[in-house]
Backbone as CSV, one residue per row, in Angstrom:
resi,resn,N_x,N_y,N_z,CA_x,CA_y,CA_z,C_x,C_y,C_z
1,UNK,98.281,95.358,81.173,97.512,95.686,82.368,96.701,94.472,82.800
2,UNK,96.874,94.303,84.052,95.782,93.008,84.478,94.949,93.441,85.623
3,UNK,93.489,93.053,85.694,92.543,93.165,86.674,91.939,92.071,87.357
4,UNK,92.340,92.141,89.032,92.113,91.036,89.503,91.081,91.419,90.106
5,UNK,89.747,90.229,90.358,88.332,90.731,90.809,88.424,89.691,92.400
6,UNK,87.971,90.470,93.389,88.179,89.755,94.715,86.489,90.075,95.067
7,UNK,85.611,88.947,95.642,84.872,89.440,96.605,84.976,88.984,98.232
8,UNK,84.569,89.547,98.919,84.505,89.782,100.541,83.670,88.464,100.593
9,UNK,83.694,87.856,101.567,83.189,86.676,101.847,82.895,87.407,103.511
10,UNK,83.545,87.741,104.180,83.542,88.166,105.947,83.935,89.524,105.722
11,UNK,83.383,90.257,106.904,83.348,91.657,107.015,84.629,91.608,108.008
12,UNK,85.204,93.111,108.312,86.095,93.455,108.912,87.389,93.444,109.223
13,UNK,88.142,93.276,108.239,89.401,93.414,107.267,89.689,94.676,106.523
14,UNK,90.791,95.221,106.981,91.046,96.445,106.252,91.620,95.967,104.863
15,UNK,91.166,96.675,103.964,91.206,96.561,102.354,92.581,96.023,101.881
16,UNK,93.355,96.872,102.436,94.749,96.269,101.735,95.592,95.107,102.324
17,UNK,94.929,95.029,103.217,95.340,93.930,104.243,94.429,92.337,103.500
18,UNK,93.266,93.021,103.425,92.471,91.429,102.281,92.490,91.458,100.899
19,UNK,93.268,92.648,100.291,94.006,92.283,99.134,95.254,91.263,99.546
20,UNK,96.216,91.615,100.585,97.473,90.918,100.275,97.268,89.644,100.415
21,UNK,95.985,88.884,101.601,95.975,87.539,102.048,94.800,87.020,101.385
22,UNK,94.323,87.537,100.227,93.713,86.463,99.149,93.997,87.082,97.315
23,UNK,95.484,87.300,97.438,95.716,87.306,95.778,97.685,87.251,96.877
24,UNK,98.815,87.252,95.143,99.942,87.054,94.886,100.508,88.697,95.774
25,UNK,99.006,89.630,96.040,100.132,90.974,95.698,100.839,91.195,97.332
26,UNK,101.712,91.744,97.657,101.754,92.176,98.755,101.637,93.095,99.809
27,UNK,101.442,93.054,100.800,100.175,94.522,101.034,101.066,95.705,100.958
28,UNK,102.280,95.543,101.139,103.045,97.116,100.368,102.299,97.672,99.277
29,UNK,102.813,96.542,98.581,101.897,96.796,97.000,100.386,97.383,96.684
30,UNK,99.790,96.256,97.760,98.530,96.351,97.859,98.149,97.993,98.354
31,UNK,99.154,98.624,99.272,98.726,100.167,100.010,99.318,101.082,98.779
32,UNK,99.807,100.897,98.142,100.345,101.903,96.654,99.204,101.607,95.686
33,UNK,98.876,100.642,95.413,98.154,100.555,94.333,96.627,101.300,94.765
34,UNK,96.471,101.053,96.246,95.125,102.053,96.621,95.203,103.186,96.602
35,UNK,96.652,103.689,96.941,97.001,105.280,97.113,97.069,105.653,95.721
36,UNK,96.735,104.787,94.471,97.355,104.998,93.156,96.026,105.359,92.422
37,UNK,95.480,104.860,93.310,93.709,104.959,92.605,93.390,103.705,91.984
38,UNK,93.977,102.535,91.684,94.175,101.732,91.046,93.003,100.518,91.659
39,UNK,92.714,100.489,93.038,91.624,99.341,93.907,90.096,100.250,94.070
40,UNK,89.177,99.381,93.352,87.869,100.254,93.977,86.582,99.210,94.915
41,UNK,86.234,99.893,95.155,85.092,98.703,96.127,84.065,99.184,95.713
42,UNK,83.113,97.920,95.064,81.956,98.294,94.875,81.856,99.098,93.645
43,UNK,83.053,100.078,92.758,82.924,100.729,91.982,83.519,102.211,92.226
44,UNK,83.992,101.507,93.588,84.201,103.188,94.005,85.937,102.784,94.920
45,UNK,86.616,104.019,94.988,87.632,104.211,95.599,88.029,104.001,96.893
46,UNK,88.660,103.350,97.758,88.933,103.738,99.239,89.788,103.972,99.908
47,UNK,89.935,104.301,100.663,91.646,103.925,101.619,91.663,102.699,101.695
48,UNK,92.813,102.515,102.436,93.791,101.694,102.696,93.120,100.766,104.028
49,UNK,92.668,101.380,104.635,92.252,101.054,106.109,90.848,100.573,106.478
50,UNK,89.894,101.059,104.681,88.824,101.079,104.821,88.751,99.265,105.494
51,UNK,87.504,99.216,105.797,86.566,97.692,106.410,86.069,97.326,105.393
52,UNK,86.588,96.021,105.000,85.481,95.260,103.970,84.235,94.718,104.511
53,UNK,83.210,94.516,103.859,81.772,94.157,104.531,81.522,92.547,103.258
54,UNK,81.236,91.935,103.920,81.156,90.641,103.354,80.061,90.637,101.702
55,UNK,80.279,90.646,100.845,79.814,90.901,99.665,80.320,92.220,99.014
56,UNK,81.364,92.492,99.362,81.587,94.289,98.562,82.541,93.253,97.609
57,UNK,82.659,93.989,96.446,83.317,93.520,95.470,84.437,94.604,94.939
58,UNK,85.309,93.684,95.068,86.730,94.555,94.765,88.048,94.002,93.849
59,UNK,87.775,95.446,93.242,88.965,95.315,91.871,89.930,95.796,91.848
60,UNK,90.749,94.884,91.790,92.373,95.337,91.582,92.716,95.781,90.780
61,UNK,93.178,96.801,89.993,94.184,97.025,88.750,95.301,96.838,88.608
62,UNK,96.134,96.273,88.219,97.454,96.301,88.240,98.574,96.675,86.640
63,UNK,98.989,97.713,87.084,99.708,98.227,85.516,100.649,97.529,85.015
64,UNK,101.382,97.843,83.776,102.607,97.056,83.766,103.261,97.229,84.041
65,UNK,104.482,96.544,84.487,105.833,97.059,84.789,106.650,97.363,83.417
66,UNK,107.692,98.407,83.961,108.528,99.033,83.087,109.108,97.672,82.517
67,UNK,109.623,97.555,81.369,110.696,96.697,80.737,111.785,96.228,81.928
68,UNK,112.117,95.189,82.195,113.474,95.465,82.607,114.690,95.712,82.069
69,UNK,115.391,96.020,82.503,117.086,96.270,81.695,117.656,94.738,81.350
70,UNK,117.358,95.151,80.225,118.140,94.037,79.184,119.449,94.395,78.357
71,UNK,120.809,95.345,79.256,121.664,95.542,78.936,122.719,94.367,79.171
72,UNK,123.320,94.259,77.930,124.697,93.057,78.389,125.153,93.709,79.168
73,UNK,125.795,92.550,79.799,126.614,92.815,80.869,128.063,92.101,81.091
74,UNK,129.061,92.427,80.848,130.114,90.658,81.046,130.268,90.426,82.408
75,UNK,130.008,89.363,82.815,130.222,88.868,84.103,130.505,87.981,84.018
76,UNK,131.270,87.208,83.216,132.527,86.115,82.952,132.441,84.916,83.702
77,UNK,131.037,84.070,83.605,129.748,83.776,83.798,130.735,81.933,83.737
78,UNK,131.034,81.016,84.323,131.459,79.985,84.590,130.606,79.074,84.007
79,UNK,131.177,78.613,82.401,130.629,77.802,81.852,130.825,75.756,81.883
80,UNK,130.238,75.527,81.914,130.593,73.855,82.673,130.605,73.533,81.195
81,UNK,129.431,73.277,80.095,129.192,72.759,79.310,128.247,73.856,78.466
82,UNK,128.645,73.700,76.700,128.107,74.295,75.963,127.875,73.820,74.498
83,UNK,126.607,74.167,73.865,126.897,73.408,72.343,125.916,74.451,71.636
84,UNK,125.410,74.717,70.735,124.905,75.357,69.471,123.845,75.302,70.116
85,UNK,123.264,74.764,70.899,121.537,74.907,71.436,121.409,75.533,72.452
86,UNK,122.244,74.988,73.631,122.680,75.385,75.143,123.639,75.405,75.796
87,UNK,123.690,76.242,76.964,124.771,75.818,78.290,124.638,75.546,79.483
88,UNK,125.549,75.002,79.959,125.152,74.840,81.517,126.074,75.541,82.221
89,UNK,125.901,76.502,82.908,126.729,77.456,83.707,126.559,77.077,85.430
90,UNK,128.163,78.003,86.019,127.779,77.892,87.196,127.309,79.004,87.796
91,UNK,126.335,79.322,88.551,125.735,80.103,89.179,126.326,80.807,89.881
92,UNK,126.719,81.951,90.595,127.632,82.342,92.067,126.291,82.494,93.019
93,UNK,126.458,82.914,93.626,125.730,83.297,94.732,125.331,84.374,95.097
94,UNK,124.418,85.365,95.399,124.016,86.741,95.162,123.797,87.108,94.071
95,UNK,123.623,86.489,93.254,123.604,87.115,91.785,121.753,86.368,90.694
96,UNK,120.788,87.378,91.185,119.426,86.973,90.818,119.451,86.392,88.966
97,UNK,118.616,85.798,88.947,118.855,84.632,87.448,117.875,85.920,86.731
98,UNK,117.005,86.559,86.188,116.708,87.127,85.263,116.087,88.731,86.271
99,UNK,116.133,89.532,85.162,115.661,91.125,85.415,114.547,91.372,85.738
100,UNK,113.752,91.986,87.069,113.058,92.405,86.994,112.663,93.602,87.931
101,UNK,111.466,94.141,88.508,111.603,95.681,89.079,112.940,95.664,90.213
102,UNK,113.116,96.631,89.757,114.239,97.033,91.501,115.639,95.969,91.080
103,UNK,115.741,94.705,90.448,116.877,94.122,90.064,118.361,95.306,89.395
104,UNK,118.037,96.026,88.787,118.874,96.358,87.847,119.540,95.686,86.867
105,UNK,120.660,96.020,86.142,121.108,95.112,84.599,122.308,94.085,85.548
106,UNK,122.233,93.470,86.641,123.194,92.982,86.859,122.497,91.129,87.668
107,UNK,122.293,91.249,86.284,121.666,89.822,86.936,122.248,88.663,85.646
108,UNK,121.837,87.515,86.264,122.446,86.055,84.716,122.136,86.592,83.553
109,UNK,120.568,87.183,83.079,120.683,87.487,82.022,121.034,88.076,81.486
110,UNK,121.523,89.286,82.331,122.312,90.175,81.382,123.842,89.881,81.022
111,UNK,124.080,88.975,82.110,125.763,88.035,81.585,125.478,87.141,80.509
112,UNK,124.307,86.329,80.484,124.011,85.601,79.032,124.245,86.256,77.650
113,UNK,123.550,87.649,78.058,123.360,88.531,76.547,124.522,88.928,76.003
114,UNK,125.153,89.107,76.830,127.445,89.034,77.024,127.942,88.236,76.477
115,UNK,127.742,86.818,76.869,128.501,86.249,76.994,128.519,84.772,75.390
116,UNK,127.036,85.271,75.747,126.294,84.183,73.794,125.623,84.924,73.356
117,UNK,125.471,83.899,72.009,124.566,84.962,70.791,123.331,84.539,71.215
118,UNK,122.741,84.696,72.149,121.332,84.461,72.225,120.623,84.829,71.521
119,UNK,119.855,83.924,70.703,118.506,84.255,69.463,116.969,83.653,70.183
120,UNK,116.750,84.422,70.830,115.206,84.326,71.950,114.503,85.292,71.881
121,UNK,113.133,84.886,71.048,112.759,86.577,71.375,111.741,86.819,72.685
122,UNK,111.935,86.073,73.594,110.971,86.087,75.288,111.880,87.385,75.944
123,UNK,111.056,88.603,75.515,111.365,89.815,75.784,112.068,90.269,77.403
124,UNK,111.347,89.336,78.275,111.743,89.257,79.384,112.618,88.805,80.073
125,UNK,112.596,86.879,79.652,113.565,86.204,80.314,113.843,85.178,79.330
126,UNK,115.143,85.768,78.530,115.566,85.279,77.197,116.479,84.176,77.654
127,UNK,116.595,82.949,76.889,117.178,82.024,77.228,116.497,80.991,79.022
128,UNK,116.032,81.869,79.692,115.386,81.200,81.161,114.790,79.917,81.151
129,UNK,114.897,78.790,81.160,114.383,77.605,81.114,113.935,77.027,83.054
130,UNK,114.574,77.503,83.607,114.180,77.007,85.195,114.858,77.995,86.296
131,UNK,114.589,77.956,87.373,115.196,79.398,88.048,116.246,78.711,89.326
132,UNK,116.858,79.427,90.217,117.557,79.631,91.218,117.541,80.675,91.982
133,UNK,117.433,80.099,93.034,116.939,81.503,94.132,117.870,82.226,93.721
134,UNK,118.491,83.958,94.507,119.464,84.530,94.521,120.818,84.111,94.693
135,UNK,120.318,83.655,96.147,121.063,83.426,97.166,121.928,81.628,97.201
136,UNK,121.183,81.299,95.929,121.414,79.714,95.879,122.039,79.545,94.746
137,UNK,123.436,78.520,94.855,124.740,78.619,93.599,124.353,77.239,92.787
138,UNK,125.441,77.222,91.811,125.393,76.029,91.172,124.814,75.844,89.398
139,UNK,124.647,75.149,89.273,124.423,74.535,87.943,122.511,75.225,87.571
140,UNK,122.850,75.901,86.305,122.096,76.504,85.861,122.088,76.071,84.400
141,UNK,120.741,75.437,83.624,120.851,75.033,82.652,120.005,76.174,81.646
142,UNK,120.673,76.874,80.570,120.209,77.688,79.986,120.376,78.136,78.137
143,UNK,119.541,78.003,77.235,118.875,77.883,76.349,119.457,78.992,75.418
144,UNK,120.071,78.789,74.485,120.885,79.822,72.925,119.696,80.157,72.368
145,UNK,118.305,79.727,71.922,117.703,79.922,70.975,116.027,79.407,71.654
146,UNK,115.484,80.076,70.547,114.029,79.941,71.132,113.602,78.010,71.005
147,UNK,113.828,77.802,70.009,113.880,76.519,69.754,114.356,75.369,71.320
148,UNK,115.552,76.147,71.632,115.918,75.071,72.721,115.466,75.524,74.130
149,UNK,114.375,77.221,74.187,113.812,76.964,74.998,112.840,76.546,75.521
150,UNK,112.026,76.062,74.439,110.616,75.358,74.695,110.865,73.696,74.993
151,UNK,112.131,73.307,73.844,112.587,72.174,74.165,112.960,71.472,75.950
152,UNK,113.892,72.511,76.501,114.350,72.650,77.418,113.423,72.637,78.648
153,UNK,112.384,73.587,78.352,111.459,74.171,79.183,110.108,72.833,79.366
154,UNK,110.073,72.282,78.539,109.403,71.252,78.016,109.809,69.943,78.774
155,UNK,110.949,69.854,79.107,111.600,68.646,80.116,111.436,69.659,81.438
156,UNK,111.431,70.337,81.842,111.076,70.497,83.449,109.602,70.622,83.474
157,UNK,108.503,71.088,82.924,107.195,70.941,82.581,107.301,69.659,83.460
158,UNK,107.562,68.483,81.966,107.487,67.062,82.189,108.264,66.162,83.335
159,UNK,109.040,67.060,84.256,109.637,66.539,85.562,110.836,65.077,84.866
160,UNK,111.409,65.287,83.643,112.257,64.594,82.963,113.462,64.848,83.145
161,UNK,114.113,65.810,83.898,115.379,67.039,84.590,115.745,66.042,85.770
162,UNK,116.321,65.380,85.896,117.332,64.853,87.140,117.933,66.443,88.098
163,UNK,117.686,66.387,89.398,118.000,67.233,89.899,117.909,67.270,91.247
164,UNK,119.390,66.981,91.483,120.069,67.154,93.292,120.362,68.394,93.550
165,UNK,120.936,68.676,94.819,121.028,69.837,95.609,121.953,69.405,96.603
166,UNK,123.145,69.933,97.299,123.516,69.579,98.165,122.869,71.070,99.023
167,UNK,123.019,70.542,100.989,122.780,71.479,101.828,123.252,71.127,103.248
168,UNK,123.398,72.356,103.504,123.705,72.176,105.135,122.360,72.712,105.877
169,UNK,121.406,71.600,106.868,120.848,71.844,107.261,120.617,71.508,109.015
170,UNK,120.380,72.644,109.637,120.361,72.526,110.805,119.751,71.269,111.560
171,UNK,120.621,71.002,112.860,119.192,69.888,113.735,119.998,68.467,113.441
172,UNK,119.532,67.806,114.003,119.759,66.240,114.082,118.930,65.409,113.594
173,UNK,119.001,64.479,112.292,117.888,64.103,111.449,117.656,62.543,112.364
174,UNK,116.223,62.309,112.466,115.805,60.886,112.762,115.908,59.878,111.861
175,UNK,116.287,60.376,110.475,116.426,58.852,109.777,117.338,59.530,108.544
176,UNK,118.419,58.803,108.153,118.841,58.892,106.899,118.777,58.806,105.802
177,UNK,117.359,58.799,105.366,116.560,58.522,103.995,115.532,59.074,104.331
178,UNK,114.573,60.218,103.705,113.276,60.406,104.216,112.739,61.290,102.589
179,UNK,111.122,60.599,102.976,110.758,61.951,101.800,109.931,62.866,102.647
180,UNK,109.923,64.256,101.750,109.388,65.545,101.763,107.897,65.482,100.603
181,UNK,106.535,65.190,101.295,105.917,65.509,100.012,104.617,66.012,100.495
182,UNK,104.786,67.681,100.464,103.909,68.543,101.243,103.674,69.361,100.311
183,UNK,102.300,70.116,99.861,102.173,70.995,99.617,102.171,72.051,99.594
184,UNK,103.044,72.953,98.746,103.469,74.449,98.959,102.615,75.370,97.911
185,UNK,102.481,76.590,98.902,101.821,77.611,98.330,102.491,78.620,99.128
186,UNK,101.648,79.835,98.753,102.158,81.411,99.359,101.807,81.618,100.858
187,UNK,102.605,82.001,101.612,102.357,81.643,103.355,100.753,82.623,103.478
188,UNK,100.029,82.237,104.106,98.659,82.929,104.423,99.017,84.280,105.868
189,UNK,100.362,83.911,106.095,100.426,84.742,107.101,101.665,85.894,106.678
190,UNK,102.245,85.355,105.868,103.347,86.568,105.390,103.468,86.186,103.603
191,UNK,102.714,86.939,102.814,102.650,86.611,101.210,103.629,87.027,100.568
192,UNK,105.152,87.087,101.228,106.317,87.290,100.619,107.074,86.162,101.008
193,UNK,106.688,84.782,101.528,106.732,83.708,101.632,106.358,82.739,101.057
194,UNK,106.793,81.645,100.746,105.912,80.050,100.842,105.744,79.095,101.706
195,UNK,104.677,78.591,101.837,104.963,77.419,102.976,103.957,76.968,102.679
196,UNK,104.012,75.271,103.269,103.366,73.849,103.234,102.041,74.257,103.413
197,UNK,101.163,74.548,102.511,99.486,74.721,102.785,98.748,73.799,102.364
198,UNK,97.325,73.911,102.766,96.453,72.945,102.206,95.712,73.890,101.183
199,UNK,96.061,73.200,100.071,95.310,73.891,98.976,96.314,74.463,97.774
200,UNK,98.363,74.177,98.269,99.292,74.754,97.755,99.503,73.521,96.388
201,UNK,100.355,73.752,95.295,100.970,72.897,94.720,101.802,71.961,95.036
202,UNK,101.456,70.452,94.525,101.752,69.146,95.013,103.539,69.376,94.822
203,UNK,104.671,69.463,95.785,105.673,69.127,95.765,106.111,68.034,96.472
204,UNK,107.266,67.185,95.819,107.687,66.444,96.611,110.012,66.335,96.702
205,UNK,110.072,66.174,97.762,111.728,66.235,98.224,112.116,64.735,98.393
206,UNK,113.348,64.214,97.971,113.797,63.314,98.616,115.066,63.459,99.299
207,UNK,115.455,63.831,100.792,116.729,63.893,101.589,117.263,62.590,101.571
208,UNK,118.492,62.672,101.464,119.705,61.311,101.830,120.428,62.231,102.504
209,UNK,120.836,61.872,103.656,121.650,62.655,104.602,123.312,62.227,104.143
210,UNK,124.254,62.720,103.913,125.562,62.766,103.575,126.909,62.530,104.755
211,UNK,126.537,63.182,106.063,127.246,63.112,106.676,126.552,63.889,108.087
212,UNK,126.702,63.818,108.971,126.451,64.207,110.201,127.119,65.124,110.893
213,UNK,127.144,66.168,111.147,127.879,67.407,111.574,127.731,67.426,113.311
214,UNK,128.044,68.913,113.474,127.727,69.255,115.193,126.593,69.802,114.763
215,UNK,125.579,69.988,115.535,124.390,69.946,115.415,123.222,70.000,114.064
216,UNK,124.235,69.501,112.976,123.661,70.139,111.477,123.682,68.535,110.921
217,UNK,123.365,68.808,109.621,124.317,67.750,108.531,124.050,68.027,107.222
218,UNK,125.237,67.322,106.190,124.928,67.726,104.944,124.177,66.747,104.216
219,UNK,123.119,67.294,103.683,121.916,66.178,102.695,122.572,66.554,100.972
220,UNK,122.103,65.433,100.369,121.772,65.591,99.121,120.062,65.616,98.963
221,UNK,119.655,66.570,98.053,117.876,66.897,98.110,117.686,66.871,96.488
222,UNK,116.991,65.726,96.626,116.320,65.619,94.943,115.418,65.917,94.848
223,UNK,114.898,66.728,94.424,113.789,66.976,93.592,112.911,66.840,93.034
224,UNK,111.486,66.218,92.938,111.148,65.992,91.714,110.057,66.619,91.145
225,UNK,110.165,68.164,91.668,108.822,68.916,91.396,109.735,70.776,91.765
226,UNK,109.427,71.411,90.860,110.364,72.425,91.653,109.551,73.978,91.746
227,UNK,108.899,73.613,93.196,107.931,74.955,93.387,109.018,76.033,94.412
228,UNK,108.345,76.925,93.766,109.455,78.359,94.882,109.547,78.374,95.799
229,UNK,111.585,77.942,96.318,111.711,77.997,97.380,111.667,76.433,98.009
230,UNK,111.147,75.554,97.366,110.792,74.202,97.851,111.782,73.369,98.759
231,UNK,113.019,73.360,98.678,113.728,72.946,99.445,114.305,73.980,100.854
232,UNK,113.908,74.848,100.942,113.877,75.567,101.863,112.635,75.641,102.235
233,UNK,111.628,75.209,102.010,110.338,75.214,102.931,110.269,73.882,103.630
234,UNK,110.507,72.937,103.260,110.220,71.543,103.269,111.041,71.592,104.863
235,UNK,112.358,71.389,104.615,113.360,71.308,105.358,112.853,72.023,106.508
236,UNK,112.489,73.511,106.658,112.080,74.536,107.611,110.727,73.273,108.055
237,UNK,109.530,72.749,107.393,108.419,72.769,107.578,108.574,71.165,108.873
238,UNK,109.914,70.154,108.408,110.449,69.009,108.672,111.137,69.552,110.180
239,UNK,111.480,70.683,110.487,112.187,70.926,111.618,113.864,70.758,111.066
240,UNK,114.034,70.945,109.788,115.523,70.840,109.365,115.795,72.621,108.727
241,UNK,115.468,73.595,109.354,115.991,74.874,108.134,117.339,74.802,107.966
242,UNK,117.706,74.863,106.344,119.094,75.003,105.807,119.634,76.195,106.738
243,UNK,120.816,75.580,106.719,121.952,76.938,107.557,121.783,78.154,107.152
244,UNK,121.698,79.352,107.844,122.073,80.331,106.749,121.055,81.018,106.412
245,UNK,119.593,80.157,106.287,118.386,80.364,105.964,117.429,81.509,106.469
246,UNK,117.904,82.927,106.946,117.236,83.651,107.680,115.772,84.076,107.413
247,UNK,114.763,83.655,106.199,113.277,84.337,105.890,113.035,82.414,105.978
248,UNK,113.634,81.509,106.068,112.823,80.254,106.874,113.359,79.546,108.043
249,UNK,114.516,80.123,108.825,114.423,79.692,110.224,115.798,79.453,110.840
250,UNK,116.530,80.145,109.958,117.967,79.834,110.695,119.118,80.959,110.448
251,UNK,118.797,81.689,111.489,119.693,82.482,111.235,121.022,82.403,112.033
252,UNK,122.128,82.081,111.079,123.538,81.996,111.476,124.475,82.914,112.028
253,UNK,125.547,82.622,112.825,126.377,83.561,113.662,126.894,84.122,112.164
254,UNK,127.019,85.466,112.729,128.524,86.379,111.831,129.636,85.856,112.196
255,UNK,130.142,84.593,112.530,131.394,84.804,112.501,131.235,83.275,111.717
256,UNK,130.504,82.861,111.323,130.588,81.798,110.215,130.946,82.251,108.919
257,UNK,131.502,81.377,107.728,131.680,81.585,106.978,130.998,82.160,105.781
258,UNK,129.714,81.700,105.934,128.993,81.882,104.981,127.391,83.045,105.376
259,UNK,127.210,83.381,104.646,125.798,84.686,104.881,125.081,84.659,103.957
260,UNK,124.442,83.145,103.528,123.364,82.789,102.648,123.000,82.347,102.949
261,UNK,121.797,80.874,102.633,121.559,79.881,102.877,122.685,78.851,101.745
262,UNK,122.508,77.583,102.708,123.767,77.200,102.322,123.049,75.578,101.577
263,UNK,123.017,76.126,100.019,122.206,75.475,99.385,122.629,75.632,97.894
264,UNK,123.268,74.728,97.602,124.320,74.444,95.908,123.198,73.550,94.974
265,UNK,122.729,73.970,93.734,122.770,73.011,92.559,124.083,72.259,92.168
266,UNK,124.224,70.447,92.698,125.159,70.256,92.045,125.320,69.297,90.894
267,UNK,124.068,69.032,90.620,123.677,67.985,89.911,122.519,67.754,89.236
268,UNK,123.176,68.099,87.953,121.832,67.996,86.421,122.350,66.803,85.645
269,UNK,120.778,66.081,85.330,121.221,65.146,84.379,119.816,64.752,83.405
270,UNK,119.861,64.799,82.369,118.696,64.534,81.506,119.201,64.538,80.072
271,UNK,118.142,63.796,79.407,118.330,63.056,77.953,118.066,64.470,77.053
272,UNK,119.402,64.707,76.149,119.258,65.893,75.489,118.321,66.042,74.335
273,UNK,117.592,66.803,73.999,116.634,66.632,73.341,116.767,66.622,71.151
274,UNK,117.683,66.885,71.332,118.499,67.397,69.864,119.288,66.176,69.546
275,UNK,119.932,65.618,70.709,120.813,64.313,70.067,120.651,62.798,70.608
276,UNK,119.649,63.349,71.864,118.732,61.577,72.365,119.754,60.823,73.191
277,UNK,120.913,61.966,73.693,122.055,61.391,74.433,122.217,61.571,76.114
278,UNK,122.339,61.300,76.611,122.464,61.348,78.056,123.478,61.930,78.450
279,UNK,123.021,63.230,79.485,123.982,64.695,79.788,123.907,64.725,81.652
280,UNK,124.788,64.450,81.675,124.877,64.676,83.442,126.315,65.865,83.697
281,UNK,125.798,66.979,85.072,127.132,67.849,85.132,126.710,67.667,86.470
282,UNK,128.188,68.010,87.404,128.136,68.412,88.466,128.851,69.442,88.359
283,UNK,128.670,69.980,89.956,129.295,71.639,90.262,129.553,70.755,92.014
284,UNK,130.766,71.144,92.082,132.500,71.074,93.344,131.270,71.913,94.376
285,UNK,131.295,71.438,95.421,130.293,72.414,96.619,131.336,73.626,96.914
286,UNK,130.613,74.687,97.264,131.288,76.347,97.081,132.231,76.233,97.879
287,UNK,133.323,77.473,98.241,134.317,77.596,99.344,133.238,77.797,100.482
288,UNK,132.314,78.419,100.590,131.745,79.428,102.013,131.114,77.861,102.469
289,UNK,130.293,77.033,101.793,129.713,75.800,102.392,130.602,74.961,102.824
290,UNK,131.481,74.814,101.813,132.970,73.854,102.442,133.575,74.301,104.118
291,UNK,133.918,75.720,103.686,134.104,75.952,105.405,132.972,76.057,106.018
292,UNK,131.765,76.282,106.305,130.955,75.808,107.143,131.174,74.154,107.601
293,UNK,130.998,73.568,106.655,131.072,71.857,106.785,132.398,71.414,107.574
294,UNK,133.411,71.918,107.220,135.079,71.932,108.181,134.868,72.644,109.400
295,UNK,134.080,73.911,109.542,133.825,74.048,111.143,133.079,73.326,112.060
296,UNK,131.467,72.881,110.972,130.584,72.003,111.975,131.062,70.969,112.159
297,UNK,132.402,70.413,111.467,133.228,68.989,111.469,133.955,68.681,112.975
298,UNK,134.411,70.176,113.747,135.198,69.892,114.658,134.680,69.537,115.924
């Protein structure tokens, strides 16, 4: 159970509305957890609608969530590279990297628990060393044993993880080399977002543009900081949203190939920590991005 303590600074804000735009929760959340009995002001209970008055003090409760489903699953999970510590798999697309509310058992980890003897006891997200959106494919580097996940986990901490991205992103770029180094946090105007704030965590992007399309082009995007969502904010924040991208700014015809954002891990490379050897993989860019790239070609 966790309790988050908020006070009112300005009056006249309905309650669940200045829960969602000064904490993580979202005001869905935020209107259940009041209807739950769970938010009090001052010590005491309110609606949803009530008016905050500048000094009322208000506590969040928040319960735990159920376990998630940690049932194997085989989903015959595209392995690039593997050894006694780790693997590096390929990702598909639609398919969320670990379990949690509303997910169900059909996510990476439950193809991990399938597919290796995973010995992790991180009840939650066993083997998880770094994430991937849903909606975003490619090279996923992931951890046999507890041992190689702190190891593992321990080089992205330390920003020691080599890590490109290819993308198709909308617009016509002004220069073919550029960096991205804006700070991201949770959008102040929609908190089921991120975007470039003052006051967000220091990220930074480096674009090399690849090729030049009809009104698009394909970048390679390195990385060297990896906050949620970061290459899809940047790009959106630059006037470039990735194709595909409909919750940051580009929403694509149905009769294109693809109905994601069109955004591949294809390239991991870092010094393995067990044998002090140097490990680089790539991942082939998907069919659905390939034909996008052959249509914006013509």
């Amino acid at each position: 159970m966790k309790t988050i303590n908020l006070k009112a600074e300005i009056s006249g804000e309905r309650l669940d509305a200045f829960i969602a735009s000064n904490s993580d929760i979202s005001r869905s959340h935020a209107e259940k957890l009041i209807a739950d009995g769970q938010v009090t002001v001052n010590g005491s209970p309110r609606e949803k609608k009530y008016k905050v008055k500048a000094g009322d003090d208000i506590s969040v409760v928040i319960p735990p969530e159920k376990m998630p489903d940690m049932t194997p699953v085989e989903m015959n999970l595209k392995v690039v590279y593997e050894c006694e510590h780790y693997a590096v798999i390929d990702k598909p697309a639609g398919v969320t990297v670990h379990p949690a509310h509303g997910t169900g058992a059909d996510t990476i980890v439950n193809g991990l628990l399938h597919q290796f003897d995973i010995k992790d006891d991180n009840d939650v997200r066993p083997g998880i060393v770094h994430r991937l959106d849903k909606d975003t494919s490619g090279l996923l580097l992931v951890a046999k044993n507890r041992e190689a996940r702190e190891k593992l986990s321990r080089m992205f901490a330390d920003r020691t993880v080599d890590k490109k991205y290819l993308a198709v992103c909308a617009g016509v770029p002004k220069k073919m080399n550029f960096i991205a180094e804006f700070p991201i946090g949770r959008s102040r105007k929609d908190r089921k977002k991120m975007a470039v704030e003052d006051g967000g965590k220091y990220a930074k992007s480096e674009i090399t543009v690849l090729k030049l399309l009809k009104g698009a082009f394909l970048a390679e995007v390195k990385i060297y900081t990896g906050r949620t969502h970061q290459i899809r904010v940047h790009m959106s924040h630059l006037g470039y949203p990735l194709a595909g991208d409909c919750v940051y700014g580009n929403r694509i015809s149905t009769a294109m190939p693809i109905s994601r954002q069109a955004l591949h891990s294809w390239h991991l490379s870092f010094i393995d920590p067990f044998d002090n050897t140097q490990k680089s993989f790539l991942s082939h860019i998907p069919e659905d991005m390939a034909a996008l790239i052959t249509i914006l070609e013509r």
